[in-house]
DOVEX-820339 format. One record per residue (C-alpha): x, y, z; residue in one letter. Coordinates in steps of 0.5 Angstrom, whole numbers. Example, Ala and Ser with C-alpha at 12.3 -4.5 7.8 and 13.67 -1.06 7.14 Angstrom:
# residues 2
R      X      Y      Z  code
R     25     -9     16     A
R     27     -2     14     S
# end
This chain:
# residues 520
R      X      Y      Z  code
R     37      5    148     X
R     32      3    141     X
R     36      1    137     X
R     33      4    130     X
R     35     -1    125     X
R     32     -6    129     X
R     26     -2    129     X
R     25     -2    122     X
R     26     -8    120     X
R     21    -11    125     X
R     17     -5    122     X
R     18     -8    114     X
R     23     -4    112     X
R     24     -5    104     X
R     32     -7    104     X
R     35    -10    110     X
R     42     -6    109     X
R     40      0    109     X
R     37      0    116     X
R     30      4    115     X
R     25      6    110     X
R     25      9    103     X
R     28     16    104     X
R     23     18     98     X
R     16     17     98     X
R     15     15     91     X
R     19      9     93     X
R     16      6     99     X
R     12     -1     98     X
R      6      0    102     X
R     -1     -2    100     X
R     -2      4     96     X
R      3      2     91     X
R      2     -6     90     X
R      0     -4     84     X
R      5      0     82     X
R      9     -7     79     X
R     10     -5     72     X
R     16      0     73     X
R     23     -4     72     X
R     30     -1     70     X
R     32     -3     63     X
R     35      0     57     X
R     32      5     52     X
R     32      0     47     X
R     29     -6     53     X
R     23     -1     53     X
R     22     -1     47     X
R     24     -8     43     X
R     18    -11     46     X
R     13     -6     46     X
R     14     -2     39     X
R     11     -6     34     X
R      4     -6     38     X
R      6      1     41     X
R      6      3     32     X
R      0      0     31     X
R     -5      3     36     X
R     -2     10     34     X
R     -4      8     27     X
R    -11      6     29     X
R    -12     12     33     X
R     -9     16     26     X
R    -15     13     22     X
R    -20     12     26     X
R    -20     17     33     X
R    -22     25     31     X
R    -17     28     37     X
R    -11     24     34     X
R    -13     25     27     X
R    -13     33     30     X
R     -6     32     33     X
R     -3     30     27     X
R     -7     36     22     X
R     -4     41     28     X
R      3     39     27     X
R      3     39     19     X
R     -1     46     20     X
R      3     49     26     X
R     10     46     25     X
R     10     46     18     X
R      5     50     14     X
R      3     52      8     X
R     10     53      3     X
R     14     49      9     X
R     21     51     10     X
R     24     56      6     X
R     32     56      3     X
R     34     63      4     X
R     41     62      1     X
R     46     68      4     X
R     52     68      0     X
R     57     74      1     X
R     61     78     -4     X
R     68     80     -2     X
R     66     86      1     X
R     60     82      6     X
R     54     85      3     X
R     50     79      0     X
R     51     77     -7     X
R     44     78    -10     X
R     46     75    -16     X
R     48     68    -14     X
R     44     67     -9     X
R     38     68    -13     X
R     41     62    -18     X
R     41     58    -13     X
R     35     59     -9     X
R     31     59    -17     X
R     36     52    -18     X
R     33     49    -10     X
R     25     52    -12     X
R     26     48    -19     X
R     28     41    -15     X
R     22     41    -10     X
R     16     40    -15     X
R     15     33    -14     X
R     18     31    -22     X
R     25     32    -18     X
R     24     31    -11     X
R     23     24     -9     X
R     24     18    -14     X
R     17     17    -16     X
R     16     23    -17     X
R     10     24    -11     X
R     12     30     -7     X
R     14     36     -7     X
R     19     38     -2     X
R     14     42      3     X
R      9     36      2     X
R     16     31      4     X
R     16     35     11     X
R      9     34     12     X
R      9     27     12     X
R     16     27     16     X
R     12     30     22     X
R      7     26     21     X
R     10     19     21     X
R     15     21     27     X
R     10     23     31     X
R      5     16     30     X
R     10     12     28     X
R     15     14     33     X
R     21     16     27     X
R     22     16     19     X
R     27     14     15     X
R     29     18      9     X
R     34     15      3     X
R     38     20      0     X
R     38     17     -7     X
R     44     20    -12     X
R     40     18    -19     X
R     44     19    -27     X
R     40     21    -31     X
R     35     26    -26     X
R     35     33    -27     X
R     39     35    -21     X
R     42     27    -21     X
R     38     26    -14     X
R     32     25    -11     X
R     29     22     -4     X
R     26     16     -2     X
R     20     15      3     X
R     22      8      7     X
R     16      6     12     X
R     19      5     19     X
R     17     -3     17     X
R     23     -4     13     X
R     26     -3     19     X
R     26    -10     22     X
R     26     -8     30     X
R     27    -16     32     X
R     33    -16     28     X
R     39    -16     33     X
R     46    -19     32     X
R     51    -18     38     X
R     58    -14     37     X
R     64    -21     35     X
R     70    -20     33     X
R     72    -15     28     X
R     64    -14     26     X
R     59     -8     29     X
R     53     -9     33     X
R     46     -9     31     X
R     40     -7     35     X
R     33     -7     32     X
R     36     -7     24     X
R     41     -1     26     X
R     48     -3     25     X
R     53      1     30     X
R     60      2     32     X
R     64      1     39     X
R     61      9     40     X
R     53      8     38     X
R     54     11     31     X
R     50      8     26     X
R     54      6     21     X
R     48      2     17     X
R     41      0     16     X
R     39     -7     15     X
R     32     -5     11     X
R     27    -10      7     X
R     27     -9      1     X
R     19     -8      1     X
R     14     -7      7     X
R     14    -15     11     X
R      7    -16     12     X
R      5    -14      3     X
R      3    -21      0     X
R      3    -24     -7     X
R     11    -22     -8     X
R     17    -27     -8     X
R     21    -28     -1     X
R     23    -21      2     X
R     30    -20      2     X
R     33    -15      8     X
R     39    -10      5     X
R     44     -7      8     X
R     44      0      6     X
R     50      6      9     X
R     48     11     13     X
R     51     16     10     X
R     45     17      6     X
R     40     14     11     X
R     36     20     15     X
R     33     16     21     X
R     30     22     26     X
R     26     21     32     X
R     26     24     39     X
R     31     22     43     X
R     29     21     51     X
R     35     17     53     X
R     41     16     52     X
R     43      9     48     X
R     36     10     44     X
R     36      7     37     X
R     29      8     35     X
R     23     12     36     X
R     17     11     40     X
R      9     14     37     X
R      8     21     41     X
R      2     19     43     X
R      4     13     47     X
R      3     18     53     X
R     -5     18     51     X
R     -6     12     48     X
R     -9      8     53     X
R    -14     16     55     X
R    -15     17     48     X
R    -18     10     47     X
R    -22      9     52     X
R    -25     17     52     X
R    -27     14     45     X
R    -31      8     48     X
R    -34     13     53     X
R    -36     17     47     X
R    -40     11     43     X
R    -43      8     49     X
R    -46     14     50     X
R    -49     16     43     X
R    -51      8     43     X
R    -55      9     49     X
R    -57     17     46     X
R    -60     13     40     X
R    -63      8     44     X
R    -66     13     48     X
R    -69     16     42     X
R    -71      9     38     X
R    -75      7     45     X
R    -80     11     48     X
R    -82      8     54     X
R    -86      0     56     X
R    -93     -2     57     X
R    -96     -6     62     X
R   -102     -8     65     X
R   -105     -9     71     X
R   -108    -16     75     X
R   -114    -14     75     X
R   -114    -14     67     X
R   -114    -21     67     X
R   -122    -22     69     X
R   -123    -17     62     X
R   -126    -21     56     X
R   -124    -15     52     X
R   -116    -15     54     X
R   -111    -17     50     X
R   -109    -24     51     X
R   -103    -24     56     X
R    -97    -27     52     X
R    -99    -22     46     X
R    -95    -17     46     X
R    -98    -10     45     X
R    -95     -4     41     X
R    -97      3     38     X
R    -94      7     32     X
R    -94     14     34     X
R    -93     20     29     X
R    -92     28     32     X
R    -98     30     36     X
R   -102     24     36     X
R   -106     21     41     X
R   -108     14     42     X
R   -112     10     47     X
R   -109      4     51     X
R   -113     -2     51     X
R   -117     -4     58     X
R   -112     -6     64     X
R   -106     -3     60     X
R   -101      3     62     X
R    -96      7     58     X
R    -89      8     63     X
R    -83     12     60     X
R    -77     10     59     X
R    -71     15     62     X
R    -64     14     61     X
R    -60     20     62     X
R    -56     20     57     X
R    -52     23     57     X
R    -52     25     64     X
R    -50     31     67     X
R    -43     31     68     X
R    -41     28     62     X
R    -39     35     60     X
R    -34     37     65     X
R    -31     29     65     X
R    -29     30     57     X
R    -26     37     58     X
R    -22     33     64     X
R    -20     28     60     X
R    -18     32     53     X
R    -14     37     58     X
R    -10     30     60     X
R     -9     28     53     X
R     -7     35     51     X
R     -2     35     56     X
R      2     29     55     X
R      2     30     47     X
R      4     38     49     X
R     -1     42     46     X
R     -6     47     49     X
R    -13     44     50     X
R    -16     50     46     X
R    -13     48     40     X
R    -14     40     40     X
R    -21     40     42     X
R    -23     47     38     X
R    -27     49     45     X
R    -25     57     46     X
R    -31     58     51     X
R    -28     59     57     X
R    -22     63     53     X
R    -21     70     54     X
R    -15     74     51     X
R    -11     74     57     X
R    -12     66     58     X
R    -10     65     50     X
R     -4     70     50     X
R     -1     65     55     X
R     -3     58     52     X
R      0     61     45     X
R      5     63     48     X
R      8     57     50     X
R      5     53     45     X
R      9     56     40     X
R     15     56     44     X
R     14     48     43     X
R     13     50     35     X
R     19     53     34     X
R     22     48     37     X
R     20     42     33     X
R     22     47     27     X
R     29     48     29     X
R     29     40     30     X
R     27     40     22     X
R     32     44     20     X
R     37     41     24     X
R     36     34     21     X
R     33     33     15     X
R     34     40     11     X
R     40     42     13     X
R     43     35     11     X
R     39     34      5     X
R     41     41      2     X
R     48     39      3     X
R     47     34     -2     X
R     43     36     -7     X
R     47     42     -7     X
R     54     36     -9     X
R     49     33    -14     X
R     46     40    -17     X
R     54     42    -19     X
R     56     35    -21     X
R     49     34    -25     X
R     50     41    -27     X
R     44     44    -26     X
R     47     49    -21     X
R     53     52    -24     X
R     57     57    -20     X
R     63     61    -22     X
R     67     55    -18     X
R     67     50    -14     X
R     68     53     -7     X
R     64     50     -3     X
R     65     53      3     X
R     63     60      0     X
R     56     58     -4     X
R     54     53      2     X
R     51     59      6     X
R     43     59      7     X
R     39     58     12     X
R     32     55     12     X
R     26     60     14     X
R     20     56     19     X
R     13     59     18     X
R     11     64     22     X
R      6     66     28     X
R      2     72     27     X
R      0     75     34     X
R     -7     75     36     X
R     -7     83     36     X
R     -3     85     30     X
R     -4     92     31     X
R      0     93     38     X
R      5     87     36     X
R      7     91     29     X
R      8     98     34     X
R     13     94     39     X
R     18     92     33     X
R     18     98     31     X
R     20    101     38     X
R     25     95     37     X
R     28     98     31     X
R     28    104     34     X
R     32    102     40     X
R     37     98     36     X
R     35     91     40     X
R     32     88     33     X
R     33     88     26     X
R     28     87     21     X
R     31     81     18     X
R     31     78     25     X
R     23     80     25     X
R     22     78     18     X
R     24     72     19     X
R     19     71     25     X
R     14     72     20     X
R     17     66     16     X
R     19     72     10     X
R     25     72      7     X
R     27     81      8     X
R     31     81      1     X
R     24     79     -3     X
R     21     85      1     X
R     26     90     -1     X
R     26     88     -8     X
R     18     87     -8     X
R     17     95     -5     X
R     23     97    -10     X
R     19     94    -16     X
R     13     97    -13     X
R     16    104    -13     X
R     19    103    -20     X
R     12    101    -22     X
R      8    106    -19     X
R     13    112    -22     X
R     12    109    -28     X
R      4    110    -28     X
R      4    116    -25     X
R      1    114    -18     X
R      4    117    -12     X
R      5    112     -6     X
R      4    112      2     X
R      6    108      8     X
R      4    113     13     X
R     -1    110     18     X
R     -1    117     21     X
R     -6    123     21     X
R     -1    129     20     X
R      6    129     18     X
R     10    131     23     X
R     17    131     23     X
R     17    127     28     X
R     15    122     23     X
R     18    125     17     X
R     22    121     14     X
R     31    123     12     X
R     31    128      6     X
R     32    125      0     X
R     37    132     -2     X
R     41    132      5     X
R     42    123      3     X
R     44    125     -4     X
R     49    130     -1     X
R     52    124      3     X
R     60    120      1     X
R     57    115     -4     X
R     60    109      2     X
R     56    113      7     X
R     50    112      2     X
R     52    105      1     X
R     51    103      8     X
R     45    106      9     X
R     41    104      3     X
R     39     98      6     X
R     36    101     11     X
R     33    107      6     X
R     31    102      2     X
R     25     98      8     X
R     23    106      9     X
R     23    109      3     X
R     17    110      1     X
R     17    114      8     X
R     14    121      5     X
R     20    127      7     X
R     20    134      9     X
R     20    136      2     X
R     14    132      0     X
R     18    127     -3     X
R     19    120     -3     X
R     26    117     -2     X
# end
């Protein structure tokens, strides 16, 4: 009998032990993969050591200088953040569990106050929603952000932020773990377990001139933000979102060029002129070494001297799968930044509704994702501390100080309007019926706090009876008692605790006409 270890080694199998070849293909060495001598089994921090200063400074030139990566960044800042950014929702609950209006109010006005740019960060720059917007924008070109938490007497709420460059955060910095002292990986100082206890941070960007000697500080982690996506264990720093798409976004942008250059050549230079031997004999013709040109102008005509010949110049540019080879390789681009390809390059040709529903869909999946991050990361943890400060400073005041009660809030995202909003408001309206959603959970969807609306519809209400107008929400054609809504006599006729329960349900509602032809 053959034996079959013998018979794959004398067929070059990759490891004398295993007796045979790779069990996966993607592991064979063959001729097809000679090429493929880069990949390598090394630490998260290994990778990244070497390649992050190089890595952050293309990500950088592509912000700066390539439309689709300056596109990218514009799509976090407006998708991930939006307009009025991440929203506190403080949610601070009486003893008998229903919201404490008054409180809460004070503390989100207290929150509203300090994220004008005079408060939030120390050099008085930028308001609270304008930090997020750069936090995101930092973290996907230059990989993470750095956030100082500052407490400063003297402020209004005795705390403001600190923007740091990731710069200041020295990647070749590295001390190996000796005895009674923590370790140090790419400037961060960790613990036995990978904690960041830590960061040794240059007191001024390192490539600035005219300054004295740059001085490297230790600054403790407890008021450090240091975020950035984690993609293996034992990470300590983050890598540009676009070093997937580097190398496509750079030479997509050289194709480009090359072709406008050959377009603007094309269009510079007509065509050549040549004569023919037998011109030679001609007394009459140009000499052979002058050089022959004619300056033309729209719809005119020229006669060519004796011997002489005009041949046009037809470069093909560009040429006819230029078109298909660019959505190609933006579609490549959008796959490794995670975004649909409509989006980053503006193209909705081929998009029907069903093909868009279907691509926003997971689109804002991914965004909801990246909101929720924020919140986890950097807005719960600053509001913490703001919040220490606010009542120390004394610019919050609250009946005591139990932390535990007042800490209650949550952040609201921007929202995602449908794209039909017509059947979208109809399928809530089912799910409400249904009792499978709520109208807090829906106005929250939307990025709007359902309190505000409550207060908002009753102000109008107040308003409009005041003036003597009447108002309406019935989008029906007829009242029927299948859209009236609760009689505002059988409510007044109910146990007042029954009525307290169902007010903030009558509240949303109660611009609904009853049966009686009045407004609840």
């Amino acid at each position: 009998m053959r034996n079959p270890f013998r018979a794959a080694s004398e067929l070059g199998g990759p490891a004398a032990f295993t007796g045979g070849s790779s069990a996966y293909r993607g592991a064979q060495s063959n001729r097809f993969t000679m090429d493929w001598v880069l990949a390598s089994i090394q630490s998260a921090d290994q990778e990244t050591r070497a390649d992050l200063r190089q890595l952050r400074a293309r990500s950088r030139e592509l912000a700066r200088n390539n439309e689709l990566a300056t596109k990218y960044l514009h799509l976090l800042e407006e998708q991930e953040i939006g307009e009025h950014g991440m929203r506190l929702q403080a949610t601070v609950k009486r003893p008998d569990n229903m919201l404490d209006r008054g409180i809460n109010q004070r503390i989100e006005d207290a929150w509203h106050e300090w994220s004008e740019p005079a408060n939030c960060t120390v050099d008085g720059g930028m308001s609270f929603a304008e930090v997020l917007a750069l936090n995101t924008r930092t973290r996907a070109q230059d990989g993470e952000y750095l956030i100082r938490m500052v407490p400063m007497a003297g402020r209004a709420f005795g705390f403001a932020l600190q923007i740091l460059d990731p710069d200041q955060l020295d990647e070749q910095y590295n001390e190996y773990r000796g005895t009674g002292q923590n370790e140090i990986r790419m400037g961060v100082e960790i613990d036995v377990w990978g904690r960041p206890v830590a960061y040794w941070l240059y007191d001024r960007h390192p490539a600035e001139s005219g300054f004295t000697r740059r001085a490297r500080e230790r600054k403790s982690a407890e008021f450090i933000i240091h975020d950035f996506k984690r993609l293996r264990a034992g990470q300590t720093r983050g890598v540009p979102w676009f070093a997937p798409a580097l190398f496509k976004l750079r030479m997509i942008h050289g194709y480009e060029e090359a072709e406008v250059v050959g377009m603007r050549g094309a269009a510079a230079q007509g065509g050549f002129f040549t004569r023919s031997p037998e011109s030679a004999q001609d007394p009459n013709a140009p000499k052979a070494d002058q050089q022959y040109s004619v300056d033309v102008e729209p719809l005119s005509y020229h006669a060519l001297p004796p011997g002489w010949e005009y041949q046009e110049r037809d470069p093909k540019h560009p040429n006819d799968a230029y078109n298909e080879f660019h959505k190609a390789m933006i579609r490549g681009i959008a796959n490794g930044l995670n975004v649909s390809y409509a989006s980053l390059a503006n193209d909705l040709t081929q998009v029907n509704f069903s093909s868009i529903r279907a691509g926003l869909l997971n689109e804002r999946d991914a965004w909801r994702r990246l909101q929720q991050h924020d919140i986890t990361h950097f807005c719960t943890p600053v509001y913490r501390t703001w919040f220490a400060y606010a009542q120390l400073s004394g610019a919050l005041q609250l009946p005591d100080r139990n932390r535990a009660r007042w800490l209650r809030h949550r952040f609201l995202p921007r929202g995602f309007p449908w794209v039909d909003p017509e059947k979208d408001s109809k399928a809530n309206a089912l799910q409400i019926r249904m009792g499978l959603n709520s109208r807090t959970r829906l106005a929250a969807e939307q990025g709007r706090d359902f309190e505000e609306i409550l207060t908002e519809l009753a102000m109008e209400e107040a308003l409009a009876a005041e003036i003597g107008v009447t108002l309406s929400t019935d989008t029906s054609t007829s009242n029927s008692n299948e859209n009236a809504g609760p009689d505002s006599e059988a409510f007044d006729d109910l146990p007042e605790s029954l009525r307290a329960r169902l007010m903030d349900s009558r509240l949303f509602a109660h611009l609904q006409p009853n049966g009686n032809g009045r407004h609840g």
